[in-house]
MARKE-112153 format. One record per residue (C-alpha): x, y, z. Coordinates in steps of 0.2 Angstrom, whole numbers, padded with zeros to 4 digits, always signed. Layout:
<sites>
XYZ/...
</sites>
This chain:
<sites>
+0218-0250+0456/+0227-0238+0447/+0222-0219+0452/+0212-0210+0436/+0209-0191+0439/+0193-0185+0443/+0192-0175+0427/+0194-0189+0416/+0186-0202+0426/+0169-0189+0429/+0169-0186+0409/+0151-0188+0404/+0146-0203+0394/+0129-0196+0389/+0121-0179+0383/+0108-0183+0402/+0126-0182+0409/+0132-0165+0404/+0129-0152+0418/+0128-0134+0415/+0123-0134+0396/+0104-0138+0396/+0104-0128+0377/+0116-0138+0371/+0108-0153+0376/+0090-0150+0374/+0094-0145+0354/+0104-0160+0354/+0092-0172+0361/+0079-0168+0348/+0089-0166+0333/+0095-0186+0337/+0078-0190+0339/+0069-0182+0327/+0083-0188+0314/+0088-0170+0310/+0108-0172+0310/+0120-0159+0303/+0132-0161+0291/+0146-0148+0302/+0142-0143+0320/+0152-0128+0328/+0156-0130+0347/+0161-0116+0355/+0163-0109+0372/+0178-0107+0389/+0188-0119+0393/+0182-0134+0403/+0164-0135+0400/+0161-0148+0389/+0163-0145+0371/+0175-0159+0368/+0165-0172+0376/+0150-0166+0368/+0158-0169+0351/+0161-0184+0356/+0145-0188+0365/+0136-0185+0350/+0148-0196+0339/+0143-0212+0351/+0125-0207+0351/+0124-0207+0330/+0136-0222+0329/+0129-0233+0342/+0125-0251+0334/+0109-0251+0345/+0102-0236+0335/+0106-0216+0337/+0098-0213+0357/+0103-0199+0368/+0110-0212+0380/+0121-0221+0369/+0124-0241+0378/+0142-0237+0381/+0144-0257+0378/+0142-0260+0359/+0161-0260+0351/+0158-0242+0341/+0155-0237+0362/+0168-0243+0366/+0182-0238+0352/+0177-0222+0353/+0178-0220+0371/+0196-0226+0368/+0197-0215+0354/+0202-0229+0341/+0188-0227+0332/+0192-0228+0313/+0176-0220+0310/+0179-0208+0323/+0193-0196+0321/+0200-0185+0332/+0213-0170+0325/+0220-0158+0335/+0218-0140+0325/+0234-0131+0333/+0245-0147+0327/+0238-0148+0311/+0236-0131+0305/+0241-0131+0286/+0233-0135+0271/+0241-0151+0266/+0233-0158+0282/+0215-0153+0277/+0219-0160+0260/+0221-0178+0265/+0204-0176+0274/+0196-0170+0259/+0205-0186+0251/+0197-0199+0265/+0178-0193+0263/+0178-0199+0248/+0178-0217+0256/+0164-0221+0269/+0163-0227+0287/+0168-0243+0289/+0157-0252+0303/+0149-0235+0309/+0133-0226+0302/+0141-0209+0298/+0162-0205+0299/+0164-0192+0311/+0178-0180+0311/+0182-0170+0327/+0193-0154+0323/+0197-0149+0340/+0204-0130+0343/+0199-0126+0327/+0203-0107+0327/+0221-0113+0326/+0220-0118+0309/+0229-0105+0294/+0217-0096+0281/+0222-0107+0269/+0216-0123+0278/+0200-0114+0282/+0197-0111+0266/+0202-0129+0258/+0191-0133+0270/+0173-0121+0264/+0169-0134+0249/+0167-0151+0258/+0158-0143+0273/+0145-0136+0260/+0143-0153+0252/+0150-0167+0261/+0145-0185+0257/+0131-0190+0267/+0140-0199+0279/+0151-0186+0283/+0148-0176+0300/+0161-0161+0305/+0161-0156+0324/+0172-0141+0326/+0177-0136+0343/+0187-0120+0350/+0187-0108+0363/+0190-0094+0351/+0173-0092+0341/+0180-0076+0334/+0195-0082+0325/+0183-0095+0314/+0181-0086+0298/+0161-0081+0295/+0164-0092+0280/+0165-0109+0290/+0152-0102+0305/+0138-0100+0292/+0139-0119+0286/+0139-0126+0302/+0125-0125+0318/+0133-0117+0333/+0132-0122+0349/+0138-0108+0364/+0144-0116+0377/+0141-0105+0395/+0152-0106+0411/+0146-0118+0424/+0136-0110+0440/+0147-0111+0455/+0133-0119+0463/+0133-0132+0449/+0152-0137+0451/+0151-0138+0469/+0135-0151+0468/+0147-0160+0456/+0162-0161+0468/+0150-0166+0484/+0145-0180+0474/+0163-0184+0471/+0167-0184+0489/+0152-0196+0494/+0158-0208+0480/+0179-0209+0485/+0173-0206+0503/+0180-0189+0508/+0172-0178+0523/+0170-0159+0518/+0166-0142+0524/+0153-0133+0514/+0164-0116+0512/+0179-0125+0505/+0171-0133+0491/+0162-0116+0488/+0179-0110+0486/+0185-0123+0473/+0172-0120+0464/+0172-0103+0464/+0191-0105+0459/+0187-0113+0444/+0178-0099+0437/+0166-0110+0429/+0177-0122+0421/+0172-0141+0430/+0189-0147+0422/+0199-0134+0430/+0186-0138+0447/+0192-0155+0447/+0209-0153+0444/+0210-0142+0460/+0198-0154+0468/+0213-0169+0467/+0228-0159+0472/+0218-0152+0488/+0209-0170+0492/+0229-0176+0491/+0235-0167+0507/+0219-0165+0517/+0221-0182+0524/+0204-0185+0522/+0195-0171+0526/+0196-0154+0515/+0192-0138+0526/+0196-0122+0519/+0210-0119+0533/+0219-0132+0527/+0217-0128+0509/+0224-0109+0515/+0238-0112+0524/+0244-0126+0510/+0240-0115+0495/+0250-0100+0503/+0233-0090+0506/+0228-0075+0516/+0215-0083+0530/+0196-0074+0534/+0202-0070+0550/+0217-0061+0545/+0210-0049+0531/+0195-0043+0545/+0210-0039+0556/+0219-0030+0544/+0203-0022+0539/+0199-0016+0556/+0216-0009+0559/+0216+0001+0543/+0197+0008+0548/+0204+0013+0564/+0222+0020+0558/+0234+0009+0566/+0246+0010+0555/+0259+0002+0564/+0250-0013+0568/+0243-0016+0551/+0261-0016+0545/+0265-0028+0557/+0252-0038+0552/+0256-0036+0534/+0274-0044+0541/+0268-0056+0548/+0257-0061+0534/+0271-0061+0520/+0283-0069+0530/+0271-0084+0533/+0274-0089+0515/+0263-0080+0508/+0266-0069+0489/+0264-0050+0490/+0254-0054+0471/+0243-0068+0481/+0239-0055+0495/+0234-0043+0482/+0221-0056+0475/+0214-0060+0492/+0212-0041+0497/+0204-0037+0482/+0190-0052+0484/+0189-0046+0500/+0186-0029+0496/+0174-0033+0481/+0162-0045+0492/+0160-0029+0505/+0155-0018+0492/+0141-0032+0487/+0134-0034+0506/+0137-0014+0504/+0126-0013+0488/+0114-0028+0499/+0120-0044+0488/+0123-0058+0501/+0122-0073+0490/+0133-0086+0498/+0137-0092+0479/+0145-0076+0477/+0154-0072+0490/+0160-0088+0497/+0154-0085+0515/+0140-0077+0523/+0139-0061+0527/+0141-0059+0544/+0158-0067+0541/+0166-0049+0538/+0172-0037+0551/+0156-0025+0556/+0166-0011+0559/+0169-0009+0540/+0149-0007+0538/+0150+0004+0554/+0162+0016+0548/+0165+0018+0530/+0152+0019+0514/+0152+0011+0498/+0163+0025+0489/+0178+0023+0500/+0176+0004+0497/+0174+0006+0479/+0191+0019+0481/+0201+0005+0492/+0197-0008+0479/+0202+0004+0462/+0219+0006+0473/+0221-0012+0473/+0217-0017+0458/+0228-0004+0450/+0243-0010+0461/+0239-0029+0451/+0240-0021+0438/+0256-0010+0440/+0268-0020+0452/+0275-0031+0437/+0284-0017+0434/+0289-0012+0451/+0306-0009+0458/+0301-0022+0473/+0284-0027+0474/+0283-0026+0494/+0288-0009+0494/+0270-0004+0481/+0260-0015+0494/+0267-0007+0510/+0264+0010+0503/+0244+0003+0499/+0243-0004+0515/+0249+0015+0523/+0237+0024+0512/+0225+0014+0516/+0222+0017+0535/+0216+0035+0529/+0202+0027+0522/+0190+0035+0532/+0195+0051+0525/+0194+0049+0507/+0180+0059+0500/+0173+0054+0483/+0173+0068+0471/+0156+0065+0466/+0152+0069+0482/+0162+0084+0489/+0153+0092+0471/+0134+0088+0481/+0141+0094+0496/+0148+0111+0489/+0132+0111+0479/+0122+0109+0498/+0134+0122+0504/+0130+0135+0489/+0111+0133+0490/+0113+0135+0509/+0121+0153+0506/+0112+0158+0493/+0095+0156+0505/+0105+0164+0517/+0106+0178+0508/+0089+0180+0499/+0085+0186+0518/+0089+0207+0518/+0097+0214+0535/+0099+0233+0535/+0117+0236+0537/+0126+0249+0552/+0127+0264+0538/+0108+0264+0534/+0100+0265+0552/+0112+0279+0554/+0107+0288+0539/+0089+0285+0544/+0093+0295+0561/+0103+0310+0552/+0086+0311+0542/+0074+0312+0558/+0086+0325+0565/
</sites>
């Protein structure tokens, strides 16, 4: 059977389907069955979380010959051709190919003339920010008063760049990212079905690589499942995806906490050399660095930081505080930011990674201030207590005399 990619073969058929957006869905779900349809809806939201297959979705679920149901049959022939996308009641545009106002005109032209098989003509404007100020505004009159059997579905990932014209006719819909905990349910399920084994912390990692996009999750998900034999393990996913192990950032970590320089240079080497980019250890250091601060600040959410807690070297907690970690990661992060316009980008890391293994010397400002403040108060009670000086016991005596 030809292969079909997890992103387009998981596509939801069905609002019930639709993970991560129970709004959405629940507004949805009683606007179809109470029969209170909009003329224009407004989808927006990140990439990857549903806001096309919603439009679409709902376009099945109002057109379905077995009557508009949240759970449209999916077998009818208005199912089918819009799951095809030949619908001739269902039309898809794509705003950033169509952006001008001659292209809105001809929709303005084929309203006038009704749905053929369908209950309603459905128009699906996808990456509608794209379109000029001119089409936008062609556009304001038939939203405001479209035939009756006219239903706009706009979608973009750039809610801002609709003008406040076109928002106000329309009901909007916010699509959120998906929880991480979410996507990885998602891509378990995936596994069981195409028979894959899995360890839990590498599909914690996908998911958490996909920053709440599912589409961007099972893209990843098919290009690891392709060269895990079988079996995804997040070592495997490391050493083929040119990543910095666990292992290796808690060695580096303790060498910089104890100020071995040399080693953690040689380490750094070794690292790099391994195949590894000097922008792709940066990334990895800074993750690293930002889930010890959490366990620092007591988050130990598994979601968050892609392991437990006990995963991390304990020397770190031993040894340093939060403020030095907070320090290590602003270093980093600044480096991100700065080394596209380095001279040679190893050169910036190695000098990090040499500044680094004084760690445990940096002293936040905020609190050498409190310690000079502890300092002053100590000396000022020091001195509230009066002690006769040499010259006055002597004076004392001459008196006597």
């Amino acid at each position: 059977m030809e292969f079909e990619v997890t992103a387009s073969r998981k596509r939801p058929q069905s609002l019930v389907e639709l993970s991560g957006q129970d709004f959405v869905v629940a507004t949805l779900k009683n606007s179809i069955e109470n029969n209170r349809i909009a003329h224009a809806y407004l989808f927006s939201g990140p990439r990857g979380v549903g806001k096309t297959s919603s439009a679409r979705i709902l376009a099945r679920s109002l057109n379905c010959e077995r009557g508009a149901s949240i759970t449209p049959c999916g077998v009818c022939s208005n199912c089918k051709e819009i799951a095809r996308g030949n619908s001739m009641d269902v039309i898809e545009i794509d705003g950033a190919s169509n952006t001008g106002v001659n292209d809105i005109r001809e929709i303005k032209d084929e309203v006038l003339f009704g749905p053929g098989s369908s209950r309603y003509k459905i128009y699906i404007i996808d990456e509608v920010h794209m379109l000029s100020n001119s089409a936008f505004n062609a556009l304001l009159k038939t939203i405001e008063e479209p035939p009756p059997y006219i239903i706009f579905i706009f979608a973009t990932t750039e809610i801002h760049k609709v003008p406040a014209t076109i928002r106000s006719r329309c009901q909007q819909f916010n699509f959120r990212l998906v929880e991480v905990s979410e996507i990885k349910r998602l891509l378990a399920a995936v596994c069981d079905e195409i028979a894959v084994k899995f360890d839990e912390d590498a599909l914690f990692w996908i998911a958490r690589e996909a920053t709440g996009s599912v589409r961007d999750a099972y893209t990843l998900f098919d290009q690891i499942v392709s060269f895990s034999d079988g079996h995804i393990t997040l070592d495997k996913i490391r050493e083929k995806l040119g990543l910095i192990g666990m292992d290796q950032l808690n060695n580096l970590i303790t060498l910089l906490v104890e100020e071995k320089t040399e080693e953690s240079m040689d380490l750094l080497d070794t690292i790099l050399s391994g195949g590894v980019s000097v922008e792709q250890f940066i990334i990895d250091l800074a993750e690293y660095l930002r889930n010890v601060l959490f366990i620092f600040h007591g988050v130990k959410k598994e979601s968050l930081l892609g392991y437990t807690a006990d995963r991390f070297s304990s020397i770190v907690f031993e040894l340093l505080n939060s403020r030095q970690i907070e320090w290590a990661l602003e270093e980093v992060i600044k480096l991100f930011r700065d080394i596209r316009y380095s001279l040679n980008p190893r050169f910036e890391l190695e000098l990090l990674v040499s500044r680094l293994s004084s760690i445990r010397y940096h002293i936040d400002p905020k609190a050498l201030l409190e310690e000079l403040g502890r300092m002053k108060d100590q000396l000022e009670n020091s001195s509230s207590v009066h002690i006769h000086p040499p010259q006055d016991e002597a004076k004392k005596k001459i008196k006597t005399a």
